[in-house]
C-alpha positions in Angstrom: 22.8 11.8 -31.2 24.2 15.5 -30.3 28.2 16.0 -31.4 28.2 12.0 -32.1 27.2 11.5 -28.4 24.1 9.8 -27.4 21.9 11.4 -25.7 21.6 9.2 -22.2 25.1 9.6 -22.3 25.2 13.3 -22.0 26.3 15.4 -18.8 22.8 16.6 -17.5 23.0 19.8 -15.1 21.7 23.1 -14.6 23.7 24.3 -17.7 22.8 21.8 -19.7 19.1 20.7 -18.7 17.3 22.5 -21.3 19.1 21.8 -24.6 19.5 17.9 -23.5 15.1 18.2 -22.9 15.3 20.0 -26.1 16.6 17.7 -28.2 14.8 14.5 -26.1 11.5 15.7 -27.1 12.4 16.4 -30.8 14.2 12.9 -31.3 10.4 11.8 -29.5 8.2 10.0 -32.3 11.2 8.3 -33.8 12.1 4.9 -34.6 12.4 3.4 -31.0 12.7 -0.4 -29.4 9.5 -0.1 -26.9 7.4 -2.7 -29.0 4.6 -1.6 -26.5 4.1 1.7 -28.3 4.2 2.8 -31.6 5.8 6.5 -32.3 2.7 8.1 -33.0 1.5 7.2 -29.3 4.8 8.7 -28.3 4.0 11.1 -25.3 6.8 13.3 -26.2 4.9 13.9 -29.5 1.9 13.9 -28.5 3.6 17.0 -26.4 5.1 18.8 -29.2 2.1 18.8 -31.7 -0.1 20.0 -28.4 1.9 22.3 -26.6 4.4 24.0 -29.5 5.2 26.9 -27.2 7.1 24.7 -24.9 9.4 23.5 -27.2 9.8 27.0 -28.3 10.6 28.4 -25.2 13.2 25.5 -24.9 14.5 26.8 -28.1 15.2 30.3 -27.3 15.4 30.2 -23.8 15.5 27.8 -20.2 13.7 26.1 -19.1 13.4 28.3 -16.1 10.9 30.5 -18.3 8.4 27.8 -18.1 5.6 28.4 -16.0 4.4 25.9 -13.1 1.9 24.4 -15.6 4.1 24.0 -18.5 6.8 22.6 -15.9 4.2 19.8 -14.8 3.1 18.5 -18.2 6.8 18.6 -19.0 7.2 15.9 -16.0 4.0 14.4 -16.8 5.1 13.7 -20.6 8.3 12.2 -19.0 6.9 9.5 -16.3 4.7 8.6 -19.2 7.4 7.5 -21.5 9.2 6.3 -18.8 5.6 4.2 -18.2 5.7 2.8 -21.8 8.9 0.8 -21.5 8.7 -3.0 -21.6 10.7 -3.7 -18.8 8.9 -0.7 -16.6 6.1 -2.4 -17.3 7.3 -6.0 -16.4 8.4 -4.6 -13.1 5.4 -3.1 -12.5 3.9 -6.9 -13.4 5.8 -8.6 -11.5 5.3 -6.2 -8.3 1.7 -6.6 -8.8 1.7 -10.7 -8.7 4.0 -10.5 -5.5 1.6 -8.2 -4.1 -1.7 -10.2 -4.7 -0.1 -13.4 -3.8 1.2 -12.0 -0.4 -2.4 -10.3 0.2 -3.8 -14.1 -0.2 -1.2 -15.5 2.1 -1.8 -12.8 4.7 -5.2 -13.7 4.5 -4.6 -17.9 4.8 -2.1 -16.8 7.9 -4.9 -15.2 9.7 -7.6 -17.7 9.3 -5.4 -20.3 10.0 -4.0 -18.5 13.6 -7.6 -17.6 13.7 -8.3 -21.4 13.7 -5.5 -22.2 16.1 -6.8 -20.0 18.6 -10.4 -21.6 18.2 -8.9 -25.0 18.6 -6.3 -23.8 21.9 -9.6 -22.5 23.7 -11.6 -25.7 23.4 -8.3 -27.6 24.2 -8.4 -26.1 27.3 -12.3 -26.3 28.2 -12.0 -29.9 27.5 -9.4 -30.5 29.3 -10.4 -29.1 32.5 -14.1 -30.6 32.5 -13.2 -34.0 30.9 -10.3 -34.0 33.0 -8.4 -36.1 29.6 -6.4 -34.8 27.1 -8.8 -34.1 24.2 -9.0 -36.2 21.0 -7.2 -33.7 18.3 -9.2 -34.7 15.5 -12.2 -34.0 16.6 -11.2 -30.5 17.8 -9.7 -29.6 15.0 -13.5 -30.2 12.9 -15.5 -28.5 15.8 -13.3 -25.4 15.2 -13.0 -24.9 11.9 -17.0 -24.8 12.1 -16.4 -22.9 15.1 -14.1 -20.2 12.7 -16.3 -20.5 9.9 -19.5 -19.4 11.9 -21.4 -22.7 12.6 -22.4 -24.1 15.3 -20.2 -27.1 16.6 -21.4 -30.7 16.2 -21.2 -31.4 19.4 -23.4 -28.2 20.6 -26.6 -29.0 18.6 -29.6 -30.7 20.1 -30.7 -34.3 19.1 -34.4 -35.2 18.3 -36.5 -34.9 21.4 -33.7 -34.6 23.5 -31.2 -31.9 25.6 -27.8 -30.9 24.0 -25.5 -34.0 23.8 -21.8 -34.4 24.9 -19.0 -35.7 23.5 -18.7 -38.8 25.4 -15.6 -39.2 27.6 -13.2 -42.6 27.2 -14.0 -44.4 30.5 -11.1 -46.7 30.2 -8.5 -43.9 30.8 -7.9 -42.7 34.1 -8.7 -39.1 34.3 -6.0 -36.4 35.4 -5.2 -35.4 38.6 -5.2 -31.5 39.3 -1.2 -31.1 39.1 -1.3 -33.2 35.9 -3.9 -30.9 34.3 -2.2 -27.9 35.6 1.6 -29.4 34.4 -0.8 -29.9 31.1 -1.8 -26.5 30.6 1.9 -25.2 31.0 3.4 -26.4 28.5 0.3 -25.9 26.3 1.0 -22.2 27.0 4.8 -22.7 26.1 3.5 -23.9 22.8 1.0 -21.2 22.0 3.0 -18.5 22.7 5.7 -20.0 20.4 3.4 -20.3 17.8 1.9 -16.8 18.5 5.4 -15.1 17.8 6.1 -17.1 14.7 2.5 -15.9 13.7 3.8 -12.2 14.5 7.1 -12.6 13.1 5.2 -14.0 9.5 2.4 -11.2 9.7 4.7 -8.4 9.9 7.1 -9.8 7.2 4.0 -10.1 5.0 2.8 -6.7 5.8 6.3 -5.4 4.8 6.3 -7.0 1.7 2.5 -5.6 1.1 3.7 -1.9 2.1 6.7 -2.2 0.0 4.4 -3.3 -3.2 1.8 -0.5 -2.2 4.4 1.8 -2.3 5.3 1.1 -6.0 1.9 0.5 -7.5 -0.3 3.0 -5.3 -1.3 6.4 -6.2 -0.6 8.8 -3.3 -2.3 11.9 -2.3 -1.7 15.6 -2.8 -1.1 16.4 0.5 -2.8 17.0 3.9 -3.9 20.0 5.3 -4.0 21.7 9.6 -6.6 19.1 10.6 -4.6 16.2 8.9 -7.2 15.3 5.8 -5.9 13.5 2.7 -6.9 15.0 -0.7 -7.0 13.2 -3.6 -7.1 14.0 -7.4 -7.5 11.4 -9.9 -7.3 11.9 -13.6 -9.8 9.7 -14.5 -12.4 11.2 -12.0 -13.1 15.2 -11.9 -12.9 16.6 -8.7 -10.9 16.9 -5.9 -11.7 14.2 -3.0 -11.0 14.7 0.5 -10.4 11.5 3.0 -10.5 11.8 6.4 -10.8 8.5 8.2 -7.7 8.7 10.6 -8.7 8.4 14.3 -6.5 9.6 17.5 -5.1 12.1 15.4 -4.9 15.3 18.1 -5.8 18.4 17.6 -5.4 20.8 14.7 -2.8 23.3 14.0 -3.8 26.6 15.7 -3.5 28.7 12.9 -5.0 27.9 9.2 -3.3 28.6 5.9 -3.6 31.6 5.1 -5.9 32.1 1.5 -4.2 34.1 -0.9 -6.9 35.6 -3.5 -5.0 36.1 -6.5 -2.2 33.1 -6.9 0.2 33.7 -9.0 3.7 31.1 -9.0 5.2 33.0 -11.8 6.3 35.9 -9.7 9.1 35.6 -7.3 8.8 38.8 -5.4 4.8 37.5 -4.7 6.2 34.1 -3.7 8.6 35.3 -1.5 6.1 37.4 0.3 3.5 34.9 0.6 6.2 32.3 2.0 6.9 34.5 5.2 2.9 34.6 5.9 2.8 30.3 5.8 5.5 30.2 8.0 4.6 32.8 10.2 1.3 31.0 10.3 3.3 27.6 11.4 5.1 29.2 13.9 3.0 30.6 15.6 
C-alpha cells in the first residue's frame, strides 16, 4: 500500500517509475498468495540482500542512474517473479501440452499422407497392368510395409521359385483403355482433394506449433552482417553461434565497427559511436 493505494493500482510513468519499483521491491519477501514460492525464494529479495546499491540508488535517485547492468538484473528480478505465479505457470502448462500434442499429430498427419501416397501409386500401377480396379485391402497392407520400410508381400520370392504376383480375378472382365483412363481421372480428382485438406491441416498445425514455440522457446541475442544466430544460455557458459540457414545472400558490405573500450554509461560516447554503426549500414 502507498497513501492507502495499492500498488498495481498506482499511475506508473516516467515520473513515477522509480518510487513505484522502489517500493515493489521493498514490499518483496512479504506475505504473498503464490503458494509456489515461499518469500525467502522471493527474487525481489533475493535482489535486495545481493545488490543493496540498487535499491539505494532508487532511494536517492532514478532510476535513470542505473547502469545497463544494474538495469538488466532489475528486469531479470522482474520476469522472474512474474515466472513464479501460479497461473503463469499453468499457462505455460497448458501451452506446453498443446504443443506436444500438436507435434504428435503433425507427425500422425504425415505418416498417414505419407501412406496415402504409397497406396495412390500402387493403385495406379495395378490398375494399368491388371487392367481391374485393385482390391483396397490388400493395398492398403502392401503399403503400410511399403511406408514402414519392408519389402511388400507380394514382391518377395517363394521357395525355389521367381517373384510371385498377386493373382488377377479372371471372372471380371478387364477394362477397356477409356475405362482405365475415365478411372485414373477421377482418381486424380480425389488425390488432389485430399492433398489440399492435407495442406490446409499441416499448415494449421504448424501455426499452432509456431504460436507455442513462440511462448515457450528461448530466442537468440541477435544476428550479426553474415546473418549467424548467437546464443547465450544461463545454464551453459559461453556464447554459441548457429549458423545453419542456407540461401541466405550475401553479407553486408561493411562489418560492425569494434569499439575497444565500451562504455553504455556515457552518452556523449554513445552518441558518437551510433553515427559510426549507421554510417557503416549505409554505406
Amino acid at each position: 500500500m502507498h497513501q492507502n493505494t495499492p500498488l498495481h493500482k498506482l499511475v506508473v510513468d516516467y515520473s513515477s517509475v522509480t518510487e513505484v519499483l522502489r517500493l515493489h521491491l521493498l514490499s518483496s519477501g512479504a506475505k504473498q498468495s503464490r503458494s509456489s514460492v515461499t518469500s525467502n525464494d522471493d527474487p525481489g529479495l533475493q535482489l535486495r540482500m545481493e545488490e543493496p546499491q540498487i535499491l539505494k540508488t532508487l532511494s536517492t535517485g532514478t532510476i535513470f542512474d542505473l547502469n545497463v547492468s544494474e538495469r538488466l538484473k532489475l528486469i531479470l528480478c522482474l520476469v522472474h517473479q512474474i515466472l513464479s505465479y501460479s497461473a503463469v505457470k499453468d499457462m505455460m502448462d497448458e501451452s506446453l501440452e498443446e504443443f506436444r500434442q500438436a507435434k504428435i499429430t503433425y507427425k500422425q498427419l504425415q505418416a498417414a499422407e505419407k501412406k496415402q501416397e504409397a497406396e495412390d501409386q500402387l493403385w495406379r500401377q495395378r490398375l494399368k497392368a491388371d487392367k481391374q480396379i485393385p482390391d483396397l485391402k490388400a493395398l492398403k497392407a502392401e503399403a503400410e510395409t511399403i511406408v514402414n520400410g519392408e519389402e511388400p508381400p507380394s514382391n518377395k520370392p517363394a521357395k525355389g521359385t521367381a517373384k510371385s504376383k498377386e493373382p488377377v480375378d479372371s471372372d471380371k472382365p478387364l477394362m477397356t483403355d477409356e475405362q482405365i483412363e475415365a478411372a485414373l481421372t477421377k482418381r486424380d480428382k480425389e488425390t488432389a482433394k485430399r492433398k489440399q485438406e492435407y495442406l490446409w491441416k499441416e499448415a494449421e498445425l504448424q501455426d499452432t506449433i509456431n504460436k507455442h514455440e513462440r511462448k515457450l522457446g528461448i530466442h537468440p541475442l541477435g544476428r550479426d552482417r553474415a546473418y549467424r544466430r548467437y546464443w547465450w544460455f544461463s545454464s551453459i557458459p559461453g556464447l554459441f553461434v548457429e549458423y545453419d540457414d542456407q540461401f541466405l545472400g550475401r553479407c553486408l558490405p561493411n562489418p560492425t565497427p569494434y569499439v575497444a573500450e565500451v562504455n553504455l554509461d556515457d552518452l556523449n560516447f554513445v552518441k558518437a559511436n551510433m553515427k559510426k554503426v549507421e554510417f557503416c549500414f549505409k554505406h
